[in-house]
C-alpha positions in Angstrom: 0.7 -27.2 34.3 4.2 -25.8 35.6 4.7 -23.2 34.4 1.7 -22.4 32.1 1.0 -18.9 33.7 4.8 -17.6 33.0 4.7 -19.1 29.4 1.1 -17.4 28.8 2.2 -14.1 30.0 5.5 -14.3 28.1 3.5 -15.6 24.9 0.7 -12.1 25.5 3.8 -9.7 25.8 5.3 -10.8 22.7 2.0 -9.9 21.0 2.1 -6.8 18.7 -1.2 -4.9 19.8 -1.2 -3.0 16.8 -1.3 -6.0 14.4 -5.2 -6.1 14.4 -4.9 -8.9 12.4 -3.5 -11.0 15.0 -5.3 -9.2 17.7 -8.9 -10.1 16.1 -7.9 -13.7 15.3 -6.8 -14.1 19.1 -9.9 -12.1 20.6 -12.4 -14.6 18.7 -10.6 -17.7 19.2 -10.2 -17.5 23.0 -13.4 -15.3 23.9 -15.7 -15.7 21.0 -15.6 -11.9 20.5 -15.3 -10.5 16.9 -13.5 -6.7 16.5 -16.1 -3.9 16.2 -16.8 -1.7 13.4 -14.0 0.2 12.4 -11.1 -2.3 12.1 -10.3 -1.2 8.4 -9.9 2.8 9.4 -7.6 1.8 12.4 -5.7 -0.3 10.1 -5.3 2.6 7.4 -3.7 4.5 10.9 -1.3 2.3 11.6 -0.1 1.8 8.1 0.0 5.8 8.0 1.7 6.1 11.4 4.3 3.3 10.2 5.0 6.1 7.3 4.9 9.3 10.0 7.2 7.6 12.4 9.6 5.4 10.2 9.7 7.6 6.8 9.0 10.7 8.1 5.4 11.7 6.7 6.6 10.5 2.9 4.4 7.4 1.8 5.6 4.5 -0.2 4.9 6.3 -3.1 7.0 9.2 -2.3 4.3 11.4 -1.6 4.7 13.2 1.1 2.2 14.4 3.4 1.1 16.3 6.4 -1.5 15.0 9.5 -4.1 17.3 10.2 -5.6 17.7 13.9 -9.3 17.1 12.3 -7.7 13.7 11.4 -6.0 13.2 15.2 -9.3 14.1 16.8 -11.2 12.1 14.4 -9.1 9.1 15.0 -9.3 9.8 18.6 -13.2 9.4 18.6 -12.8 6.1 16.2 -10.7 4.8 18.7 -12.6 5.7 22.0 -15.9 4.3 19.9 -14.3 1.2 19.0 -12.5 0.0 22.4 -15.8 1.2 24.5 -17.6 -1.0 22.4 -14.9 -4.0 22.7 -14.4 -3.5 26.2 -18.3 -3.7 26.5 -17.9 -7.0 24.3 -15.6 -8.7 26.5 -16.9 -7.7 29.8 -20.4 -9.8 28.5 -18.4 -12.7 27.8 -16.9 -12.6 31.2 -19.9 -12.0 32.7 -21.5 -15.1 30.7 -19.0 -17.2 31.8 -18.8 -19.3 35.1 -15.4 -19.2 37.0 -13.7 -22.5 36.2 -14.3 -25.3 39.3 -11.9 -27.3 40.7 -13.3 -30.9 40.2 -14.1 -32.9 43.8 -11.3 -35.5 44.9 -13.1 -38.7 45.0 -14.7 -39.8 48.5 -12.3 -42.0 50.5 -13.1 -45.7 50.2 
């Protein structure tokens, strides 16, 4: 058990946050919790901000393109919606769940 609270919180800052992939595989395996709507849309954002920030607004195709704010503030809302409603997910699991007990040393004989 040394050392099991450094190598957990070395393990969750390695984790790319924007890898939903990994992120929805790790929220239902340790909490039981799936992603909420939306998943695919925020997906299609970070593949798009991959092209704004690395290819500067060209796609893979070569087609280049330009962001709108209707499609800032409407991924704004998506994400608001979407981590209200996780947050709202895994605050009920939490809630659910009893804090882990200690077991009782065995009475002295």
């Amino acid at each position: 058990m040394a050392g099991l609270r450094a190598r957990a919180t070395q393990r969750i800052q390695s984790v790319v946050f924007h890898r939903l992939d990994i992120i929805q595989r790790m929220f239902k395996t340790t909490l039981g919790v799936e992603l909420p709507a939306g998943v695919g849309e925020l997906l299609k954002a970070v593949a798009r901000r991959h092209d704004i920030v690395h290819r500067n607004c060209v796609a893979k195709d070569g087609t280049a393109f330009q962001v709108t704010r209707k499609e800032v503030s409407d991924l704004l809302d998506l994400t608001e919606r979407f981590i209200t409603e996780l947050s709202g997910r895994v605050d009920g699991v939490i809630r659910k769940s009893d804090p882990v007990k200690a077991p009782k040393p065995p009475e002295a004989l």
